[in-house]
KOLTIDO-453191 format. One record per atom (N, C-alpha, C): y, z, x negated. Coordinates in steps of 0.05 Angstrom, whole numbers, plus 5000, padded with zeros to 4 digits. Layout:
BEGIN
YZX;...
REM end
This chain:
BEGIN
237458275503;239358065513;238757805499;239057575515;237757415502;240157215482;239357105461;241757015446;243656765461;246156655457;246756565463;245856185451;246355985471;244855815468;247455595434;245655495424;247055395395;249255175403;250555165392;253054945404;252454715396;252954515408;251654195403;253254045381;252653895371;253953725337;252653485345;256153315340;254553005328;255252935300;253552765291;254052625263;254952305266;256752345250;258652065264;259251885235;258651685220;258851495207;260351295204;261851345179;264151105186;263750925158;265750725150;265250505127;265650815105;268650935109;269351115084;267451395089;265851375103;264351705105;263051755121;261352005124;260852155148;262052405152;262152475183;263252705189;261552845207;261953065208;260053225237;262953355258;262253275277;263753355307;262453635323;263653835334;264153945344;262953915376;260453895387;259353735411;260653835435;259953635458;261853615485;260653945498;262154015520;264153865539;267053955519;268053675530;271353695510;272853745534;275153885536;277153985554;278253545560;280053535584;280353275594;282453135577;281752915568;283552815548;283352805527;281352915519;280853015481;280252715476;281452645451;280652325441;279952325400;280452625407;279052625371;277752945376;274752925366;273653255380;274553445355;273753605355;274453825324;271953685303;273053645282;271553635266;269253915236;267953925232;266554115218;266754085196;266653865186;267053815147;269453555150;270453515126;272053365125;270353075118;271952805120;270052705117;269252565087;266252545084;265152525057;264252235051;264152115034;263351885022;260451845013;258851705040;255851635032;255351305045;252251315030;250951035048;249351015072;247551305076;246151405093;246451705100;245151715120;245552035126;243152075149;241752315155;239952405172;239452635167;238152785187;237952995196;234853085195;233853245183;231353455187;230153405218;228553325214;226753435250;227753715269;228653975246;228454195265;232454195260;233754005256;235554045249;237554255219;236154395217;237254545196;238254485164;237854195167;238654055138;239653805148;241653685135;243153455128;242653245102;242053075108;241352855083;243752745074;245252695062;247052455059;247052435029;245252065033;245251905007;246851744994;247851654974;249651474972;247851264948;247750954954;244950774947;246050794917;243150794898;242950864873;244050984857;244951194867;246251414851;245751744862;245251754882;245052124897;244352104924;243352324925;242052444947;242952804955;244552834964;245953064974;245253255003;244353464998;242653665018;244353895032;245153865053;247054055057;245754295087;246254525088;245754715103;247454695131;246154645156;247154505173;249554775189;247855045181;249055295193;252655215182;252955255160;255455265148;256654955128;255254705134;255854535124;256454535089;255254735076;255354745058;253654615038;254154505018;251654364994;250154494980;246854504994;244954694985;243754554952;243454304957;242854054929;243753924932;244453724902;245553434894;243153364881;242053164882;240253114863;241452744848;241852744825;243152454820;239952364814;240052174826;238451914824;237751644816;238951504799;239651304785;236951054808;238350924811;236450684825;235250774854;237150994861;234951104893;235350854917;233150774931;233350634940;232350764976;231450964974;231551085005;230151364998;230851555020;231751825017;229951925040;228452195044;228052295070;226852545075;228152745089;227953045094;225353085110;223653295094;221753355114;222653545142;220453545159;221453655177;223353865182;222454205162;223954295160;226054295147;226554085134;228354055108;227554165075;225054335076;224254435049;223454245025;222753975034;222553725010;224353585020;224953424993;225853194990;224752994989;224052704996;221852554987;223552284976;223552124958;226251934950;224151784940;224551474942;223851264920;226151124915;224651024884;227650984867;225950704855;228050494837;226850214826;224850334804;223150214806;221950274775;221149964772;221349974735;220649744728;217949734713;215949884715;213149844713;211050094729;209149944728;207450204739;207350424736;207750474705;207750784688;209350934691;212250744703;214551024711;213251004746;213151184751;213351364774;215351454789;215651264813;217751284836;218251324856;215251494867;216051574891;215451944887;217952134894;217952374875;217652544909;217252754907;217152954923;218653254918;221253254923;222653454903;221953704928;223454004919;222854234931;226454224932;226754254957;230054274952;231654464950;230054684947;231454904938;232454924905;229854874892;229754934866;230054714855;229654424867;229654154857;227854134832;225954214839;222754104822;221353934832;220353784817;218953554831;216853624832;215353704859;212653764857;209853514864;211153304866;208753044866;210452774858;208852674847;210152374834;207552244838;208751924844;206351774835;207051484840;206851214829;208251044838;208550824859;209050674861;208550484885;210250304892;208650054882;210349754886;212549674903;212549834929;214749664941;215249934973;215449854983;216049965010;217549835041;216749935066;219249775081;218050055101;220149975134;221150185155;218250235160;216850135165;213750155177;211550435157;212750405131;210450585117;211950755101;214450805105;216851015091;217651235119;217851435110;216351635084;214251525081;213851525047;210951515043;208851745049;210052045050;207952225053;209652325085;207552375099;208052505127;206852775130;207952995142;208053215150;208353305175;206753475174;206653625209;209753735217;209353855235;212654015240;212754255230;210554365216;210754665214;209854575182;210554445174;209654205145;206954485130;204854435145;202254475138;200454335125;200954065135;199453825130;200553605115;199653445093;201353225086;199453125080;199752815087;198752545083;199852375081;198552085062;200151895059;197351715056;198951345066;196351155060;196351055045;194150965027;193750835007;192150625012;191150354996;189050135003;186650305011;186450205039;182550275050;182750615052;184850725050;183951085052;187051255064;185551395079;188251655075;188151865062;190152005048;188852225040;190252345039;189952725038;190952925043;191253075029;194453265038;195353505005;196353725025;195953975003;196954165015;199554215006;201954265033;204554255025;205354355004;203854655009;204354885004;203654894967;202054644956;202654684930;200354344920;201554294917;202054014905;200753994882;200754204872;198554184850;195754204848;195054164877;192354174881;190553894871;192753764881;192253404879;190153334911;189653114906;188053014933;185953254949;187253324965;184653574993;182053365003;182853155012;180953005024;181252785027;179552575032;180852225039;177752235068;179852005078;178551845098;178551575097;176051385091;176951235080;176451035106;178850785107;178850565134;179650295118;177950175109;177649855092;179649795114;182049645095;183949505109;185849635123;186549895125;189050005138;191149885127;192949935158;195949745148;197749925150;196650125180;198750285182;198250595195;199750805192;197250995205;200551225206;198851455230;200751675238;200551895244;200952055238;200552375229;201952445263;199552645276;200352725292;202253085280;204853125300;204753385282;205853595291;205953495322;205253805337;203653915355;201454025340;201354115317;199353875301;200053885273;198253705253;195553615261;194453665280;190953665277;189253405273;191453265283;189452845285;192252745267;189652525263;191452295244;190652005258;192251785268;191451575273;191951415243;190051145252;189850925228;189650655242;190950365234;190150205250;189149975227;187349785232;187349625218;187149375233;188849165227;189648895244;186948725235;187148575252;185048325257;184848205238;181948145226;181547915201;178547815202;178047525204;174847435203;174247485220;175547475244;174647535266;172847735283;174047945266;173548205268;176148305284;176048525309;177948495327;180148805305;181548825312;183649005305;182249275318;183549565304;182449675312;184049985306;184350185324;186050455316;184050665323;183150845304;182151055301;183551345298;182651515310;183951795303;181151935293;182352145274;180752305260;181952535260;180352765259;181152935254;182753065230;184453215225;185853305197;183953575187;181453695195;180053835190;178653765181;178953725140;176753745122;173553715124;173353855138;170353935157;169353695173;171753605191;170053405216;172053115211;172353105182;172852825179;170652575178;168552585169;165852375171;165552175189;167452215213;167252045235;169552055257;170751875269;172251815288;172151985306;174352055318;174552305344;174852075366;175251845361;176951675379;176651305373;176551185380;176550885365;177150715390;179150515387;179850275409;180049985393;178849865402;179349455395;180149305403;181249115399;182948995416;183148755395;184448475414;184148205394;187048185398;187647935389;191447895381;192148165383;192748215353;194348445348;194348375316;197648405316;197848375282;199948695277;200848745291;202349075280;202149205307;203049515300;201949715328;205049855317;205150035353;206550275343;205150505348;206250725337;203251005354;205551155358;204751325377;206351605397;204451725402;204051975393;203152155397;204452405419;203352485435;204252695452;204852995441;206653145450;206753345439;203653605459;203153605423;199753815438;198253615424;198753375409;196453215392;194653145410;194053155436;191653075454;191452775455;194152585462;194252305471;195952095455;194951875451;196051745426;197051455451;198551435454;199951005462;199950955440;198150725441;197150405420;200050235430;201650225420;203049915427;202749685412;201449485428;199649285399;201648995408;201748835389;203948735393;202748515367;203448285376;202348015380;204847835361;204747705343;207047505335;206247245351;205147145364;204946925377;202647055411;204746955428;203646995451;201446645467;199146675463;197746445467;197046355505;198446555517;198446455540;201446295551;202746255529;206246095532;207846215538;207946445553;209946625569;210946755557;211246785536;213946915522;214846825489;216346815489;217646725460;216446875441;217347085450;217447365432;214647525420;212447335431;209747395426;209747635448;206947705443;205747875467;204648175467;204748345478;204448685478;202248705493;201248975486;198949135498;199349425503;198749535522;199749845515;196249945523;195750085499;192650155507;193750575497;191750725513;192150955512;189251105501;189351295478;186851445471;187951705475;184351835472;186552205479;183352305452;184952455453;183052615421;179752755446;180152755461;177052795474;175252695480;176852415482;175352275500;175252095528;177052255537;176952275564;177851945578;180151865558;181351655563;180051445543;179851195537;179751035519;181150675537;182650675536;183050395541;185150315547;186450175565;189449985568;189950065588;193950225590;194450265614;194950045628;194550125659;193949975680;197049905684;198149725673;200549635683;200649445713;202449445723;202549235762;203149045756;206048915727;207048765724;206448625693;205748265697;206048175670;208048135659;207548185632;209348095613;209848285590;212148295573;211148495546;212548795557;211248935542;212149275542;214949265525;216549335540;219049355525;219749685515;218949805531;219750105515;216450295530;216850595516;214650775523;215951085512;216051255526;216151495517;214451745524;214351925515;212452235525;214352395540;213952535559;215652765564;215852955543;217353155549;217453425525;214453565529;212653565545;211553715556;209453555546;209153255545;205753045533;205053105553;205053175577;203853125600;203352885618;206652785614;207252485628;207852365604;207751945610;210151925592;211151595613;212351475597;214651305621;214651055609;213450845611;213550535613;216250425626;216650215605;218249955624;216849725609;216749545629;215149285630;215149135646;214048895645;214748635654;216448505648;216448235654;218548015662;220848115675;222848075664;225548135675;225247965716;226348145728;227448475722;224848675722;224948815697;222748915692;221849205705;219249355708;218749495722;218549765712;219850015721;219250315699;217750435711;214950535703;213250725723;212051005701;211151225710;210451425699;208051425707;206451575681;204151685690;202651925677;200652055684;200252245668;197452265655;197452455648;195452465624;192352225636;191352265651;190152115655;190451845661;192351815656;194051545665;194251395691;194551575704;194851485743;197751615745;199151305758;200851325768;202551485778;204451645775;205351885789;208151785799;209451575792;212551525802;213151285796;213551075809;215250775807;218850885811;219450775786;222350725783;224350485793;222450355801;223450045822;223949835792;224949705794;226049425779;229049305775;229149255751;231649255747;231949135714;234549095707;235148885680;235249125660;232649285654;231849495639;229249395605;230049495586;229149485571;228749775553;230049965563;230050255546;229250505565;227950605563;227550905574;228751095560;229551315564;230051655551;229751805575;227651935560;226952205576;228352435563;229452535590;232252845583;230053005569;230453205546;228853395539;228253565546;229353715570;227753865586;226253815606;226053485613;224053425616;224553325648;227053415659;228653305691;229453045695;230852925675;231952645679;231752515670;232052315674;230451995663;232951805670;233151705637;235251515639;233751195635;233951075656;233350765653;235750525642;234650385619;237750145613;236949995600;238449785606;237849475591;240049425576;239849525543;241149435516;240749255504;242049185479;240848905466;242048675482;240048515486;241248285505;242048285528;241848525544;242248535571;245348665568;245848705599;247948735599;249349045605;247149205599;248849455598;248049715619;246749585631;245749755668;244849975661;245450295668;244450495672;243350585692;241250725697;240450905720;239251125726;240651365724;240351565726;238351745742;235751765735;234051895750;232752195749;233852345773;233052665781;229852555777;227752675759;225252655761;223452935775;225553155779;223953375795;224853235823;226153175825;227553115865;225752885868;225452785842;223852445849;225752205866;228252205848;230352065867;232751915852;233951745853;236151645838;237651805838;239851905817;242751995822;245351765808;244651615799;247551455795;246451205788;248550995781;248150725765;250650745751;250850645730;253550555712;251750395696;254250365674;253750125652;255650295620;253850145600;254150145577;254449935559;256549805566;255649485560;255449505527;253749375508;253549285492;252149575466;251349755484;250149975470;248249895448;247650015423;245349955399;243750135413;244750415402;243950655401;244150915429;242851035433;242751225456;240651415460;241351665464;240051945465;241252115484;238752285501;240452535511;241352785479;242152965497;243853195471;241553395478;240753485459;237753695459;237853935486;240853955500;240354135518;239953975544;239653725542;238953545564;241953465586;244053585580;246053605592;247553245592;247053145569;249752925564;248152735561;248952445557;246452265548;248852045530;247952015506;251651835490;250151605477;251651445483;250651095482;252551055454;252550905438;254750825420;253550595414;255850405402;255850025399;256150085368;254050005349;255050055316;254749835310;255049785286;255249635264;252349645246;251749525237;252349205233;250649015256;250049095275;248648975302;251148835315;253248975314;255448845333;257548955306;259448775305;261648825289;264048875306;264148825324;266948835341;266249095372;268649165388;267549425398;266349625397;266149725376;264549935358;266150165378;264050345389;265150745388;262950765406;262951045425;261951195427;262951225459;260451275469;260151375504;259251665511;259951835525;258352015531;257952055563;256052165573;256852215604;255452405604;255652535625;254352755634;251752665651;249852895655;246252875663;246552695692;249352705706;249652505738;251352275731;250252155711;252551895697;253951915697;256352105703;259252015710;260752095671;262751875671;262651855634;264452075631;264752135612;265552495603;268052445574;267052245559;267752245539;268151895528;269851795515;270251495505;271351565477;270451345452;271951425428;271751055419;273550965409;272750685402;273450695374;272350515361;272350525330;273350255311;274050235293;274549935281;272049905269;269850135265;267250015249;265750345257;263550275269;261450525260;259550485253;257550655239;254750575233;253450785240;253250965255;252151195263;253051305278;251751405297;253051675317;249851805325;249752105320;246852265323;247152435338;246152575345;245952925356;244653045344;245353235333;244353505308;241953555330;240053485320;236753605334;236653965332;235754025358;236154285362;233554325382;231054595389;229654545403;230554555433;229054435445;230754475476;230654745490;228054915477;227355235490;229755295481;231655315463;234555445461;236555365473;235855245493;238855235515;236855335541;239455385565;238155445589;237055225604;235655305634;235255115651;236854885654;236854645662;239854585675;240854505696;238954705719;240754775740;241954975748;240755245717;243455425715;245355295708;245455155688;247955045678;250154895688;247954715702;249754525723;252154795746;250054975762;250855175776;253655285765;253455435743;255255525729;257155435726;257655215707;259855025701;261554925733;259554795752;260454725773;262054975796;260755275795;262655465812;265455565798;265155525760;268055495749;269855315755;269455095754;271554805766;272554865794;270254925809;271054955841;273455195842;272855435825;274455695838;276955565814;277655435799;279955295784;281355055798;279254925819;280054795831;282154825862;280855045866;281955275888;284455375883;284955415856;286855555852;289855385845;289055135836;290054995832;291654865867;290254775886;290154715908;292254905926;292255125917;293555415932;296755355927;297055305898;299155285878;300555075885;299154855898;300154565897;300954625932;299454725943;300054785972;302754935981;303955155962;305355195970;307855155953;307754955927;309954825918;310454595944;308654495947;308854255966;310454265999;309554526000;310954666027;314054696032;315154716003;318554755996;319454585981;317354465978;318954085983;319253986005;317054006017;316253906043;319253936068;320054256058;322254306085;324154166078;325554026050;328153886045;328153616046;324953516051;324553246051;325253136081;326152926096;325152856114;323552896133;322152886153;320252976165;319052616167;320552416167;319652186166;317651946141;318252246125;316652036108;314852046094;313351856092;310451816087;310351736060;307351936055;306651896021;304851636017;306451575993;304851305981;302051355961;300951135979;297851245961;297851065942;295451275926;295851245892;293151175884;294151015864;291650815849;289251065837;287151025850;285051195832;285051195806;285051445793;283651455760;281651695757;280351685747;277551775733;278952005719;276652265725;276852475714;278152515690;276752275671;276752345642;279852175633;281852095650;283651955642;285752155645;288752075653;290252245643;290452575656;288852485681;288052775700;289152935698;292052885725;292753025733;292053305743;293753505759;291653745772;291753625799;293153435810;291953315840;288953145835;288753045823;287252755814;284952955819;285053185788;282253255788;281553485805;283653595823;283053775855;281153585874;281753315882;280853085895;278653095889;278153065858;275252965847;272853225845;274053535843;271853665840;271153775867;273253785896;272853765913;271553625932;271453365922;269453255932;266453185926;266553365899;263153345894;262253535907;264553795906;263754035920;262253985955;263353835962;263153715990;260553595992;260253395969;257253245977;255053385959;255053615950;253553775941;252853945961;254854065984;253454146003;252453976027;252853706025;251053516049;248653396027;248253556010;245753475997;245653065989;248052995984;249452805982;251252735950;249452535937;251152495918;251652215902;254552265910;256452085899;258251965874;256152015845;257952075833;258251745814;258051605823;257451395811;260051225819;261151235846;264651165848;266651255832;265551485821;268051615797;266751435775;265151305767;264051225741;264650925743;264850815762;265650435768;265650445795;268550335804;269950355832;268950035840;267549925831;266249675847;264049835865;264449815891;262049945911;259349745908;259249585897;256549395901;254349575882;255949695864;253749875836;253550165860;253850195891;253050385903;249850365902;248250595903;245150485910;243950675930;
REM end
């Protein structure tokens, strides 16, 4: 029998603490969910890759490790001067840098967090978001590497006292990325100088066939990159990215999206339709496909796959963010940041729209690891005012609202997606419970209504009533109306669910 699927968790951040929540679906009306720990007093907080560990730091003083099963405190480690904190994948290291005031003390430590031994130290001047963690790890933390001037070089997790396995050495690296499922390539880039063009290489992480490049791309204006690697280590997106754009057209300087694959097969720049900069890029769960948005507002979303040919135009629209659902069906398109909020909800097996809504003034946004929900939240310190939390379900329609006087976080406890079901069992399921509740409900109201009906008048007529949304005070007429009528355009292969989400018909599509 197969186990049942893990229950979903958010991590929610406030000025006095963090807390973990109890994940959706919430019965109608819930406006505070159950909480799991009470709430604790930190500066940061994050989560393990495979989920099973909790970070929460508090700046220059501790770093606190908690077991995500039972929220309990597996380590404290006090820290005097910690200045940033971070869990390896599985959660089995700790990795922390702390102030040091000369070379000789040693500040960037590698603890074991069980036993809290420090199994690597060594120091290092400074740090920022681009090259922290200093040491990177596969997902199955087999592999660890970190860059140093002109070299990368390699340790075995598994015991630290080996000291350096191997270097690769690249005069001038700025910035580089551990592929790491599974570990096998490592990219490196080094930016333009003397008119020498910029340049990202992959190498192998096999000892053996490091001597030479698996892979190499060049390119001119480029002063920083991002790298994405696919899951399966085969395909790497270059996003090369320009502080001054020399053809005038954009403020913001200028993008490249170039694509390598560890074979070969590919080497060069995807074929975008539309100019202007790459605003977002993602992989499917699968590294098979992955999903562009680009251009000049209103900008354009297209997919493609491994070979990089076109497989689906998403049309155009005031989009700057992609998320791809993790099991790999839906595709959320939206323009955050400066735009104004636009969602669009795309079935990518039907190959078809299912909703539009809005999120006005979103930072942050993720689906929930079972692909089911997708939750936008407005934090702090990006926006100080309107702060909380959105959720909706996989057909836009919003599920959940929490507003806040200040947040600085809202997460979803990372969970793999093979541990939940399909989700059009799920959809199935959930949806023949509401209907036969909805039924029953309807039966109940039918024949209270009947013996009112005989004492009333025969003259008089019911006054119609202002629509409200599922998730508001939802009545049992309101939400009979509402699940009956999905029931309805679910069997005309018809769906509507974007009038329950904003009753302006112009956001129909």
């Amino acid at each position: 029998m197969a186990s049942p699927p893990p229950a979903l968790e958010i991590l929610v951040r406030e000025p006095d603490g963090f807390t973990v929540w109890s994940g959706p679906p919430y019965p109608p009306g819930t406006t505070s969910p159950p909480q799991r720990i009470s709430k604790t007093a930190c500066s940061a907080t994050s989560f393990s890759a495979d989920g099973a560990r909790l970070l929460a730091t508090v700046a220059s003083a501790s770093a606190t490790v908690y077991d995500c099963r039972t929220l309990a405190v597996v380590k404290c480690f006090e820290l005097p001067g910690l200045l940033a904190a971070a869990l390896s994948p599985t959660g089995a290291y700790l990795q922390t840098f702390q102030k040091s005031s000369s070379p000789q003390e040693k500040n960037v430590t590698v603890w074991q967090v069980d036993t809290a031994v420090a199994l690597y130290q060594h120091y290092q001047k400074s740090m920022s978001k681009a090259t922290w963690p200093m040491i990177q790890f596969s997902a199955d933390e087999s592999i660890g590497c970190r860059m140093m001037p002109n070299e990368i070089q390699f340790f075995d997790p598994k015991d630290f006292a080996k000291g350096i396995l191997s270097r690769i050495r690249m005069p001038g690296i700025a910035a580089m990325q551990l592929a790491t499922a599974p570990g096998s390539h490592v990219a490196g880039f080094v930016p333009e100088a003397k008119g020498i063009p910029a340049s990202v290489q992959i190498f192998s992480c096999n000892k053996d066939a490091q001597n030479q490049a698996v892979a190499r791309r060049s390119f001119f204006r480029c002063s920083t990159v991002q790298l994405h690697w696919n899951k399966g280590s085969t395909g790497l997106l270059v996003l090369a990215q320009a502080d001054v754009d020399k053809t005038n057209q954009s403020y913001y300087g200028e993008t490249k999206l170039n694509y390598l694959t560890t074979d070969r097969a590919f080497e060069g720049m995807v074929p975008l339709k539309k100019d202007g900069p790459v605003h977002d890029v993602q992989w499917s769960l699968s590294g098979s496909e992955f999903a562009v948005v680009y251009g000049f507002m209103p900008a354009k979303a297209t997919i493609f796959n491994k070979k990089c040919n076109p497989l689906l135009e998403l049309g155009e629209g005031p989009y700057n963010t992609i998320r791809w659902n993790p099991k790999g069906r839906f595709i959320v398109l939206a323009g955050f940041g400066n735009l104004p909020g636009d969602m669009a909800f795309w079935d990518y097996s039907d190959k078809k729209l299912v909703a539009k809504t809005k999120a006005e003034c979103s930072v942050t946004s993720e689906w929930s690891p079972d692909g089911r929900h997708f939750m936008t939240a407005t934090t702090a310190p990006r926006l100080q005012i309107d702060n909380g939390i959105k959720i909706f379900d996989h057909n836009g329609s919003l599920q959940f609202k929490k507003m806040f006087e200040r947040l600085y976080q809202a997460d979803w406890k990372p969970e793999a997606p093979e541990r939940f079901g399909d989700i059009t069992d799920l959809t199935t399921s959930l949806s023949s419970l509401k209907i036969e509740e909805t039924k029953k409900q309807v039966s109940a109201q039918g024949s209270k209504s009947a013996q009112t009906s005989s004492k009333a008048p025969a003259s008089t007529a019911s006054k119609p009533t202002v629509y409200r949304p599922p998730h508001a005070k939802g009545s049992a007429e309101v939400q009979a109306k509402v699940f009956l009528c999905m029931h309805e355009c679910i069997c005309e292969n018809i769906l509507l669910i974007s009038p329950f989400v904003n009753c302006n018909p112009s956001t129909l599509s």
